[in-house]
C-alpha positions in Angstrom: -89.7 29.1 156.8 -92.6 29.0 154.0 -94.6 31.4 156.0 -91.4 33.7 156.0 -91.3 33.6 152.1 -94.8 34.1 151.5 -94.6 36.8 153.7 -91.4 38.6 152.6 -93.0 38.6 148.6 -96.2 41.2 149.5 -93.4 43.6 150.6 -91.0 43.0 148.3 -93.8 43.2 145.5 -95.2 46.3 147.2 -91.3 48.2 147.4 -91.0 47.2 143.6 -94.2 49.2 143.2 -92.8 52.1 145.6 -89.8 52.1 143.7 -91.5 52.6 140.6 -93.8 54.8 141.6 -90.9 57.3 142.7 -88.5 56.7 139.7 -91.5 58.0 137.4 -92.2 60.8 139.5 -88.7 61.9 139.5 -88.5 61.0 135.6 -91.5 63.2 135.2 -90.4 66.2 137.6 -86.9 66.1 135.1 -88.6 66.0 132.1 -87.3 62.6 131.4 -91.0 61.2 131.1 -91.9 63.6 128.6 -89.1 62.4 126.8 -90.0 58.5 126.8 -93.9 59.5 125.7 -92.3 62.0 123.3 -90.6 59.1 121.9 -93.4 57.3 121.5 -95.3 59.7 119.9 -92.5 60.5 117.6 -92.5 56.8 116.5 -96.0 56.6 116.2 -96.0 59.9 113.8 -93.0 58.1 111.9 -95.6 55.2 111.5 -98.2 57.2 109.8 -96.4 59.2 107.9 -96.6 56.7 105.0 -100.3 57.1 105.1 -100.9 61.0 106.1 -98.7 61.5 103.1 -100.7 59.2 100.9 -103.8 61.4 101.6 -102.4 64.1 101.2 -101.0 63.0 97.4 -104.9 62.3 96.9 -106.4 65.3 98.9 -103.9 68.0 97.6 -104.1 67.7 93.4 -108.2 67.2 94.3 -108.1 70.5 96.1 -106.6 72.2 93.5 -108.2 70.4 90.4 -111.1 72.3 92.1 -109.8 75.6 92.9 -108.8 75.9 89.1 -111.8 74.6 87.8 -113.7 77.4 89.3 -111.0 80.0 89.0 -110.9 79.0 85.3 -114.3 79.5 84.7 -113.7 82.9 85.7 -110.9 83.4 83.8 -113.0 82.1 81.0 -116.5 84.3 81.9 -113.8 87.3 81.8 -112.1 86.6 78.1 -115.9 86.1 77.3 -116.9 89.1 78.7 -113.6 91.3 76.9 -114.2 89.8 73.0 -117.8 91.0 73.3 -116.7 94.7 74.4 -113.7 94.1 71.8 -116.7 92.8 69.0 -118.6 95.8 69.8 -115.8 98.5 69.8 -114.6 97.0 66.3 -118.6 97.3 65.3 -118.0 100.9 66.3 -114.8 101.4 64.4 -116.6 100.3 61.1 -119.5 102.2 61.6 -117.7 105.3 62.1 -115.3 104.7 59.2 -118.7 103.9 56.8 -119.8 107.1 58.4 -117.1 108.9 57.3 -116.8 107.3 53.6 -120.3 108.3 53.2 -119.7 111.8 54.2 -117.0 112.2 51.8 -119.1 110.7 49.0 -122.4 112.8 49.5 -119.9 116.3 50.0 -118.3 115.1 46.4 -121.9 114.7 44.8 -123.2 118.2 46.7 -120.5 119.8 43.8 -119.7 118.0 41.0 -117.9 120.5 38.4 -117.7 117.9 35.6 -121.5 118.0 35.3 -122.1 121.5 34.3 -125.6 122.9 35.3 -127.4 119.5 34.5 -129.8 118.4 37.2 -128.8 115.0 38.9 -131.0 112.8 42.0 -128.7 111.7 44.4 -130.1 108.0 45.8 -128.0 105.2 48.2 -126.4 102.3 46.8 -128.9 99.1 48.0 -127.3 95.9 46.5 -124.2 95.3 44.1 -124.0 92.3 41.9 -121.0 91.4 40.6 -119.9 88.2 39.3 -116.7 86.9 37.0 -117.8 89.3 34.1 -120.7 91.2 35.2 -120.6 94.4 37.3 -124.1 95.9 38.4 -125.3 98.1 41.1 -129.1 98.7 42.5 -130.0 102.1 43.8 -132.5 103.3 45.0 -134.8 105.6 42.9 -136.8 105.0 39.9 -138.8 106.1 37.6 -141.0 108.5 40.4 -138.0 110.4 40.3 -137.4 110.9 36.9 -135.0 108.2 35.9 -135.3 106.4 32.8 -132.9 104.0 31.0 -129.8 105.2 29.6 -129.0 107.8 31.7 -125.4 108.9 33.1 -124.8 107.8 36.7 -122.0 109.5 38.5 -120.0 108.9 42.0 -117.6 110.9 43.5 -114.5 111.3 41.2 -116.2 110.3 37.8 -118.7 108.0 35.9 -119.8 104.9 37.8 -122.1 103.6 34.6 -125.7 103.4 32.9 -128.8 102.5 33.6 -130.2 99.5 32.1 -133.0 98.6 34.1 -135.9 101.3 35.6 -139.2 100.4 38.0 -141.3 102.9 39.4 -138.9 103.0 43.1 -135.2 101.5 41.9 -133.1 100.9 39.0 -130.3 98.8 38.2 -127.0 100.7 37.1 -124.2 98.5 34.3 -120.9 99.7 36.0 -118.2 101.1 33.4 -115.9 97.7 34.5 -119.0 95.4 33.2 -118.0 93.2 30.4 -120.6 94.8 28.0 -119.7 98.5 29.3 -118.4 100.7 26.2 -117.9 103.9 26.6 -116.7 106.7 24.3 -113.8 109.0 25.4 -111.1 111.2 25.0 -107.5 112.0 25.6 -105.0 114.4 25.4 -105.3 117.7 24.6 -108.5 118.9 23.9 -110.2 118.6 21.6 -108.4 115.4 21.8 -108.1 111.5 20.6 -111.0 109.3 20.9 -111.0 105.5 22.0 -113.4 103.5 23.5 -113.6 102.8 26.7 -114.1 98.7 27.6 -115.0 96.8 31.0 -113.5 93.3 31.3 -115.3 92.6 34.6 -116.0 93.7 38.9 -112.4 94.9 40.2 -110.6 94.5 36.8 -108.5 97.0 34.8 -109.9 98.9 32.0 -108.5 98.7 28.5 -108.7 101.7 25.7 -109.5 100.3 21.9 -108.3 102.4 18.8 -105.8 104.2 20.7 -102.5 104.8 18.0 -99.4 102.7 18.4 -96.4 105.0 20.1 -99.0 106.9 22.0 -97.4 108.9 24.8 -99.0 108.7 28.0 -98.5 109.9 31.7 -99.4 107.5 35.0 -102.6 109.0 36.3 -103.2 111.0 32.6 -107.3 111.2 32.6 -109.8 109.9 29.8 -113.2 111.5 29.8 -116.2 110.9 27.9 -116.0 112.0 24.4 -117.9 115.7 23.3 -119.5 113.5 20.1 -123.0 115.1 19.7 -125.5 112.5 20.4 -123.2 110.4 22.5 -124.9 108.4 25.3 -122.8 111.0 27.9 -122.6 114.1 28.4 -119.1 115.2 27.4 -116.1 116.4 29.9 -117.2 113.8 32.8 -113.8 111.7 34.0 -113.6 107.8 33.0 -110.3 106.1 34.0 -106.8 107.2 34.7 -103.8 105.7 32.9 -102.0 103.0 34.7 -99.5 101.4 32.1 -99.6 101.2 28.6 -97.2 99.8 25.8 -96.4 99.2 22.4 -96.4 95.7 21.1 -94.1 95.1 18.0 -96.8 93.2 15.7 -99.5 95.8 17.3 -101.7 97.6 15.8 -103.0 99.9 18.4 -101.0 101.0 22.3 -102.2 98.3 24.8 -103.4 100.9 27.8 -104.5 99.7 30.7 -107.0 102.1 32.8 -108.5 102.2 36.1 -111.8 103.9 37.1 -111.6 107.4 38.0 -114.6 106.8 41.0 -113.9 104.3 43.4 -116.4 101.0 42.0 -115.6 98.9 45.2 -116.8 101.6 47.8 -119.4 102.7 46.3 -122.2 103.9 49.1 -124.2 106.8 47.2 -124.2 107.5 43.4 -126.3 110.6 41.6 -128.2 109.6 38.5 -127.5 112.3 36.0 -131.5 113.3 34.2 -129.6 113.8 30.7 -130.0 112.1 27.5 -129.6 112.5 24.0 -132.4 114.8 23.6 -132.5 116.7 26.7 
């Protein structure tokens, strides 16, 4: 009876085996296996996940920390790039405007009616010093040209000022808005009223001395230097235009206030007029 048992357990081991064998063929053949290894792999993926996503939290924002730190420097090579061109077209732009204001100025000084037939040196404008009170120009010609102190200088539109210093190569030029300018002029119909021209200082108004109380002006009436013989001008060139003026009731003079016929603050070329007193 033993030997029967121990002999009946190989072949019931080995059926076992059989029957296995042939339920995961036919699982297989169905598709049913590939569903059970599907299942496994599905909760296998579901056990990652955790992880696979934790890389990819850390991967991802890396990645793209990099891709915009060299697309930015790009971007910021390319802004570079555009205000240089946008530097150098605005260099252009003032260029040509300067151009063009020192066209207009040399035209003006080719014909200047207001001179008559005296002889003037036309010269640039090198260096302005200006402070609170003071209002100076350099230019550039001298005494080898014939410039000495005292004479007229003239921009386009009317008198710019005098000049007060001379070397052999340059002078320095007192503009009519310095606070020691004074110069002698006239109004109205000619032969006119004089007054006295005075500067209070670089880009200030002008103010008129000895003019009468209840004087009538117009905005934009003219002043020109005065036809007094022996004057430090020559007579007829334009000084200031009116801008305001009125009657204060303890006054004893109008209060006018002027503006420079020539345009002081642009000032790029100048002619120095070769007249004096005795010429």
């Amino acid at each position: 009876m033993a030997k029967s048992r121990r002999s009946r357990r190989p072949r019931t081991t080995l059926l076992l085996l059989v029957l296995a064998s042939v339920t995961i063929i036919t699982l297989d053949a169905r598709g049913g296996f590939h569903r059970i290894t599907s299942g496994v792999k599905s909760v296998a993926a579901d056990a990652f996940a955790p992880v696979r996503s934790g890389v990819d939290g850390i991967i991802q924002p890396v990645g793209s920390f990099l891709a915009g730190s060299v697309h930015y420097g790009a971007v910021r090579q390319q802004n570079q790039k555009l205000q240089q061109e946008i530097d150098q077209l605005k260099l252009q732009e003032r260029s040509a405007a300067d151009a063009v204001q020192a066209m207009k100025q040399l035209s003006a000084l080719l014909n200047v009616p207001f001179i008559g037939n005296l002889q003037t040196v036309p010269t640039e404008v090198t260096n302005y010093g200006t402070s609170n009170f003071a209002a100076t120009i350099d230019i550039g010609v001298g005494r080898s040209e014939g410039v000495h102190l005292g004479m007229p200088v003239i921009g386009a539109g009317g008198l710019v000022g005098q000049v007060v210093q001379a070397n052999h190569g340059s002078s320095t030029v007192r503009l009519i808005t310095d606070g020691q300018s004074a110069v002698g002029a006239t109004f109205g119909t000619p032969p006119g009223s004089l007054a006295v021209i005075n500067g209070e200082g670089a880009g200030k108004p002008l103010d008129a001395d000895l003019v009468p109380t209840n004087t009538t002006f117009t905005v934009g009436q003219q002043f020109v230097t005065s036809p007094i013989p022996g004057d430090v001008y020559p007579a007829g060139i334009p000084v200031a235009s009116v801008v305001s003026f009125k009657t204060g009731t303890t006054a004893s003079q109008e209060s006018v206030v002027l503006k420079p016929t020539a345009d002081l603050a642009h000032l790029r070329y100048v002619s120095v007029v070769l007249w004096g007193p005795s010429s």
